[in-house]
N, C-alpha and C positions, 0 to 999 in steps of 0.2 A: 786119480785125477778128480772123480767125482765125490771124495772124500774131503780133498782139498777144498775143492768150492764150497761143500757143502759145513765148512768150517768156518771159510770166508762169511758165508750169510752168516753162519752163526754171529759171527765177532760185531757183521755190520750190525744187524737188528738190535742186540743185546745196548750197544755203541749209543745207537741213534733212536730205536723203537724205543727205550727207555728213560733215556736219558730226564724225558721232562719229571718223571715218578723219582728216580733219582734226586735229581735237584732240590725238588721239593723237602725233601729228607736229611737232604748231610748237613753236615754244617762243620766247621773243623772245631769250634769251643761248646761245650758244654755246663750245665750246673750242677754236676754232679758234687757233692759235698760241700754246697757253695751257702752261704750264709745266706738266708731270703732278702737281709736289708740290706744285702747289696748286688739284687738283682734288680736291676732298672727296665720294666717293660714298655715299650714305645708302641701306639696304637695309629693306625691310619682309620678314620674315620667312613669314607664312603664305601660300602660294599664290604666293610667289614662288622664295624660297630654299629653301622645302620643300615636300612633297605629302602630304596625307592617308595615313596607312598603316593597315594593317586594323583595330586598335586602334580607329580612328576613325569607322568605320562603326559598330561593333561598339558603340559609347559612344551612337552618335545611333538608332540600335534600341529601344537601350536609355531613350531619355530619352522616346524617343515613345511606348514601351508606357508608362512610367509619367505620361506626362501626359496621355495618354488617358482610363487609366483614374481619374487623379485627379479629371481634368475631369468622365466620370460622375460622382462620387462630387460633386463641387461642383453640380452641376447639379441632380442629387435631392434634398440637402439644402439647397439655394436660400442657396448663398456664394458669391455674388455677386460679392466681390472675389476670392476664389477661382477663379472661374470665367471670370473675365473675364483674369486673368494666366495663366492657363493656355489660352485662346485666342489670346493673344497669342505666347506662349511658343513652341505648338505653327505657330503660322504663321513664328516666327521661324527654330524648327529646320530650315526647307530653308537657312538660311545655311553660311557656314562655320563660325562659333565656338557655331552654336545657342544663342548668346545675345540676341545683336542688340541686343533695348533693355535687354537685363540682361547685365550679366557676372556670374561667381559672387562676388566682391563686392557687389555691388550687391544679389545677391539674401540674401546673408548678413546685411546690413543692413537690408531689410526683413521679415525674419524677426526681428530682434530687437527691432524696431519692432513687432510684435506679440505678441512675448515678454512687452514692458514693458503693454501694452494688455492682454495676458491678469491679471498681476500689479494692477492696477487696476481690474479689475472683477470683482464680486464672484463665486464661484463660484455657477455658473449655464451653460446652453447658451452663452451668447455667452462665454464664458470659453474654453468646450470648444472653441469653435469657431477662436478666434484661437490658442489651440494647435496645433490642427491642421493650420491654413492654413502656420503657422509653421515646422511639422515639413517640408510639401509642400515649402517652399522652400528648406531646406536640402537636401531630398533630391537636387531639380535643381539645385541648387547644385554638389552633391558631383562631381555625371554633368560641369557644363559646365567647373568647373573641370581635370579631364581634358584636356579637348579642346583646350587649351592645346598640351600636349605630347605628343599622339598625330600626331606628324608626322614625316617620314622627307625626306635628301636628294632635290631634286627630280633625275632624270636630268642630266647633263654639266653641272651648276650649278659643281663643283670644277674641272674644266679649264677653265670659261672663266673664272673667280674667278681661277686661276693666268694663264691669258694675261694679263690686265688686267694683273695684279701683275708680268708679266715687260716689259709696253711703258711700263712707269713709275708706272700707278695705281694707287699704296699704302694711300692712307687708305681705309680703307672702314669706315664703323658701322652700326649697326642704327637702327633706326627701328620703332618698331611699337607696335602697340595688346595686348601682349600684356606680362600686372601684370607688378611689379617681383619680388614673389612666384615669381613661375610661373616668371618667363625665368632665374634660376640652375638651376633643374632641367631646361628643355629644354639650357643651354648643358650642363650636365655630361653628356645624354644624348648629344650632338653635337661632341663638344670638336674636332672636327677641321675645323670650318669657324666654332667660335662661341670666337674663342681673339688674342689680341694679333697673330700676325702674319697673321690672315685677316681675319677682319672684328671687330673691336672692340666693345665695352661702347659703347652708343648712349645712347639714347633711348628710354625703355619708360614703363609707364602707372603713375603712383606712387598704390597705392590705400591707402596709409595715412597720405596725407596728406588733402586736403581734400577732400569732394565737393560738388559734382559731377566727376570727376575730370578732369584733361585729358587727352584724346586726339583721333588726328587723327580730322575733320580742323580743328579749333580752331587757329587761328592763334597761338595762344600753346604750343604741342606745338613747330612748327616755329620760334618763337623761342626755344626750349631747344633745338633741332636747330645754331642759329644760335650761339647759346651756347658751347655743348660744345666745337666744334670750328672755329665762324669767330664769334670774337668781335667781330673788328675790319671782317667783311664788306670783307676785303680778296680773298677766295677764290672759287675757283667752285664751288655746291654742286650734287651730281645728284641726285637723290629718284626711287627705283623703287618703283612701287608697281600693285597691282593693283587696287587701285579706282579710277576713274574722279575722283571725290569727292575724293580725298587728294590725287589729281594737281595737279588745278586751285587747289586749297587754297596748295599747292607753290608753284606758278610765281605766285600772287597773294603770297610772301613770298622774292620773288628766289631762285627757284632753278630749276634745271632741272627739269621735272619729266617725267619717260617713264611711258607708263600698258603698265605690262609684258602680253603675253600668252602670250611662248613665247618661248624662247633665242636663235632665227634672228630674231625680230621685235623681240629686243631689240639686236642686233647693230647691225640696219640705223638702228634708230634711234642709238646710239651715233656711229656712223659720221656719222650727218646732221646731228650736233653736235661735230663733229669728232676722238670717239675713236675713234682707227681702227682694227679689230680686222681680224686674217689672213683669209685666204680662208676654212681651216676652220671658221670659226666663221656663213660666212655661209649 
């Protein structure tokens, strides 16, 4: 009996204790004997290709005192929708882009969505009030749209960007959830890794086109990934990426997909799909 159970645990722990170490790892396609020019690498830029620089701290201080005290200010005068986006807002900012369920489009838009609701009703409190909510949101608008491009080379990301490119792996693009808007001003801030012969004009989030907008991890993101550059899915594609989410999204639309956490852990993984990178790098 106590052998039993004591196999049970095993099975669960192994199951679920491992599972995320697991994932990170398999992938069902490999490069093993595969030609290098026609291995297509796709890069998500924040948290992979780059690291927060001071700028970035400096913007998220900055978006928390002011949703703070906007949220007072919503709270004592009982705006409700005010107050409840700004709850929201303020739980999102522990993220990276301190938008989460808003990016500063999204919130640009809901602010003019209350522009035209101020505009239709007649002046009165509830007028005042849908102005106001309306100003709040662009204010956080202003703050997250920043946070775009408050990012700096991550450490040794350019030497091993070069190794790749010296044992045959050419094609490299972007991939990322950052607007179509923003990514020409991070690429001119960065021109030395965001340029034709390093990594390529990708995949970015087109927010003047339709919304809801598409980003990963939407399965129709990575068939514009599919697109771009393997029309024919004659190719092997890799997808690096730091969320977990975007990973799995990946590898469920034929591609490789590695859920990046450090330069040596992405190596090994590289390696265990068979691009094989120098000692240095391991």
């Amino acid at each position: 009996m106590i052998k039993k159970y004591f196999y049970l645990f095993i099975t669960f722990f192994c199951t679920f204790g491992f599972s995320k170490n697991i994932l990170s790892y398999t992938s069902s396609r490999h490069c093993y004997g595969a030609n290098p020019n026609n291995v297509i690498i796709y890069w998500d830029i924040h948290d992979t290709l780059l690291d927060p620089c001071s700028e970035f701290y400096t913007l998220k201080r900055k978006l928390r005192g002011k949703l703070t005290g906007n949220l007072l200010k919503n709270i004592f005068t009982f705006r409700w929708t005010g107050c409840l986006t700004g709850i929201k807002l303020c739980l999102d900012a522990k993220k990276r882009n301190a938008g989460g369920a808003y990016t500063e489009n999204q919130l640009l838009l809901k602010a003019s969505e209350y522009r035209e609701k101020a505009e239709k009703t007649p002046k009165n409190r509830k007028q005042k009030k849908y102005l106001k909510f309306a100003n709040q949101l662009e204010s956080y608008a202003e703050i997250i749209g920043q946070f775009e491009t408050s990012f700096e080379l991550k450490s040794g990301i350019m030497p091993f960007l070069n190794t790749l490119k010296r044992i045959g792996y050419k094609q490299h693009f972007v991939a990322s959830n950052i607007s179509n808007t923003k990514y020409p001003l991070l690429k001119a801030k960065l021109p030395m890794i965001f340029n034709d012969t390093m990594i390529k004009d990708g995949v970015t989030v087109d927010v003047e086109g339709r919304y809801p907008f598409v980003q990963k991890p939407d399965h129709m993101f990575f068939k514009k990934m599919h697109k771009l550059a393997n029309p024919n899915y004659d190719k092997i594609v890799v997808f690096i990426d730091d969320k977990i989410e975007n990973v799995i999204a990946a590898r469920k639309c034929n591609m490789i997909g590695i859920h990046f956490k450090s330069i040596r852990q992405l190596t090994k993984e590289l390696n265990a799909i068979g691009i094989f990178m120098p000692i240095t790098h391991r």
